[in-house]
Each structure stands twice: as structure tokens, then as C-alpha cells.
N, C-alpha and C positions, 0 to 999 in steps of 0.2 A: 770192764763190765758194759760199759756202755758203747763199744765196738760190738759187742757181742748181742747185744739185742738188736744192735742196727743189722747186723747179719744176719740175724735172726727174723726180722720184718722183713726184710730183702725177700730171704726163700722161702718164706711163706706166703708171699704175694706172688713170689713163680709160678709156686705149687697150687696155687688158689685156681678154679675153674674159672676160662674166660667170661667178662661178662659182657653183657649182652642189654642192649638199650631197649629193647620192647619187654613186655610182660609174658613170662612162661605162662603162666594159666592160661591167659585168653589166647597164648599159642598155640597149647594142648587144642581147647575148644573150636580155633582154626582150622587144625592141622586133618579135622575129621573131614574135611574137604578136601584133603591130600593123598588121604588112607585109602580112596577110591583106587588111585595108580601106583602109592607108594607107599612100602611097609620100612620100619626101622629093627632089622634082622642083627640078632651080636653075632660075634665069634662065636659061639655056639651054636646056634640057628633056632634061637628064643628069638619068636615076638617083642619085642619090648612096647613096642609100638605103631600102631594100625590093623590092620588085619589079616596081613601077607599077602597084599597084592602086587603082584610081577611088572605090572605094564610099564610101571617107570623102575628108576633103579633103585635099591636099597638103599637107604639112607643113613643108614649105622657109619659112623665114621666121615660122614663129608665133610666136611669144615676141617679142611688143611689137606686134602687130598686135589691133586691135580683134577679139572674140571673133565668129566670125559672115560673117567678110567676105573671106573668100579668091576671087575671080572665081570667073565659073558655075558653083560648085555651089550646090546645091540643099540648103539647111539647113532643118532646123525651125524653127517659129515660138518656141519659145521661144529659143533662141539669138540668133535673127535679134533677139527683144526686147532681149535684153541688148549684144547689139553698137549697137543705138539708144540705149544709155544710155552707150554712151562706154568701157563694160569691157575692158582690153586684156590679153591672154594674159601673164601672168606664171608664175612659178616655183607662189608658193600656190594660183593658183588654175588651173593644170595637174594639181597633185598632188590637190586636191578633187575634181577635174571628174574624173577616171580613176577613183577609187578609186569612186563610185558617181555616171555621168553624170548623171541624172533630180533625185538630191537636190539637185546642185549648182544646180543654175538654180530648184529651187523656194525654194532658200534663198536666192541670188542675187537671185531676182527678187521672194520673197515671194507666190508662187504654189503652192497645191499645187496647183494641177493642173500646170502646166510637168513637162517633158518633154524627154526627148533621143534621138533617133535613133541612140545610141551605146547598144548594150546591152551591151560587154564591159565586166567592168572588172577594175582593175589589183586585185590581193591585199590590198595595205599599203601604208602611206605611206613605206616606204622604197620599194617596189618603185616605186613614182610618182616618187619623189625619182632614179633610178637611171633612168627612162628620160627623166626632164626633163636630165639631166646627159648622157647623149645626145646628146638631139637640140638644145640648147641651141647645138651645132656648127653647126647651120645655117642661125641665127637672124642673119644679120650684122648689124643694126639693133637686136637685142635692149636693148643699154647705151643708144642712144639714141630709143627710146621715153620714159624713164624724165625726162630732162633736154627742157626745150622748148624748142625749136628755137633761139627768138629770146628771149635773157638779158631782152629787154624786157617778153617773156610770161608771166615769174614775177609769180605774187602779192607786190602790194606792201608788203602786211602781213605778215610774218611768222606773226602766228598764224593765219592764213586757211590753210584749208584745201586740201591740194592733191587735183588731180584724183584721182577714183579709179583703181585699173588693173583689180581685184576682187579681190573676198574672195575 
């Protein structure tokens, strides 16, 4: 019995939505500063969130997708580098990438000249943390990025390093 509930709190904490260290409300109330260039479209092509504006990319699903690679749109070059090295949108490197877009991929990539076609940015790193807590909602893939697919595709070695997501 008591195997059995410990397996039980195991995959139920799997299956629980990631969580996230800022405040969704005041992320929601942020995010209206976002909805200017970026709308949160489902698989459907329901609005969920913003107002359907094009100029940045859609944001349904980031958080666990490689940095760069949402279909046709049209990214800079240096992003589009850093999605060729495998970098996938997480929590840290959401709340970098907002607070000032340009330093993130020059430090990301080790370029100063890199560059981001994103020139807002967020205030503070709570304010980043509060709109990742957001939009973290409409990430449904987000927990399994993080885990590979096939249990066979783990490093065999323990101390081997694992893939990066980004700094």
C-alpha cells in the first residue's frame, strides 16, 4: 500500500503543470505590454491570449521549444544561431532574454555583435518571472522537454553532461 501511494505522488507531480516563481496575475496584467507584438495562438488558431498581433512570434507553446523555431516567422540571425545549437526556451533563459533581448544572445552566443529584433524589455527579473508564470499556461509540452523522450536516450553515465536548454 504504501509503495503504492508513493507512486502515486511520484506521477502526480509529473503530471502537475510546471511551476513557476513569479505571480500569473500580475503576469496576465504585464503581458498587456507584450500583446502589442505578441499574441498566444492554440493549435486551433483561438486567441487565448493578446490580441493577435503578428510582429513577434506566437507564443503558444514556447517553453520547451527550441529558441528560434516557431514556423514562418521571420527571426534574426542571431537567434536563429542559437536555436542551431540546440537552446530550448526555459524559465532562466526567458526571464534573461526579456530583461535585455540583445545581451542575452551576445552572452548566449559569445558574440558581441548578436543581436535581437526585440527591443522592449521587461523592467526586473521579477517582472520576467511574473510574465513567465503567465504564460507558462500555454506551454502544454513545457515538463516534457526537460525529460527525453525514450528512457533509452539518457546519458549512460551519470556524470555526463546533460543537454543544454540555455543559460
Amino acid at each position: 500500500m504504501k509503495s503504492t501511494l508513493v507512486l502515486f505522488a511520484v506521477l502526480a507531480t509529473a503530471a502537475a503543470p510546471a511551476f513557476a516563481a513569479g505571480d500569473a496575475t500580475k503576469g496576465e496584467a504585464l503581458f498587456k505590454q507584450c500583446q502589442t507584438c505578441h499574441s498566444v495562438m492554440d493549435d486551433t488558431g483561438k486567441v487565448v491570449a493578446g490580441k493577435g498581433a503578428k510582429t513577434g512570434p506566437n507564443l503558444y507553446g514556447v517553453f520547451g521549444r527550441v529558441v528560434g523555431s516557431y514556423p514562418d516567422f521571420k527571426y534574426g540571425d542571431s537567434i536563429v544561431a542559437a536555436g542551431k545549437t540546440g537552446l530550448v526556451w526555459d524559465e532562466a533563459s526567458f526571464v534573461d532574454y526579456v530583461q535585455d533581448p540583445s545581451n542575452h544572445w551576445k552572452t548566449v552566443l559569445g558574440d558581441k555583435s548578436a543581436k535581437s529584433k526585440m527591443m522592449f524589455k521587461v523592467k526586473n527579473a521579477a517582472a520576467a518571472e511574473d510574465v513567465y508564470a503567465y504564460l507558462i499556461q500555454f506551454s502544454p509540452n513545457a515538463g516534457a522537454a526537460a525529460a527525453p523522450a525514450d528512457p533509452a536516450a539518457a546519458p549512460a553515465d551519470p556524470a555526463a553532461p546533460a543537454p543544454a536548454t540555455t543559460p
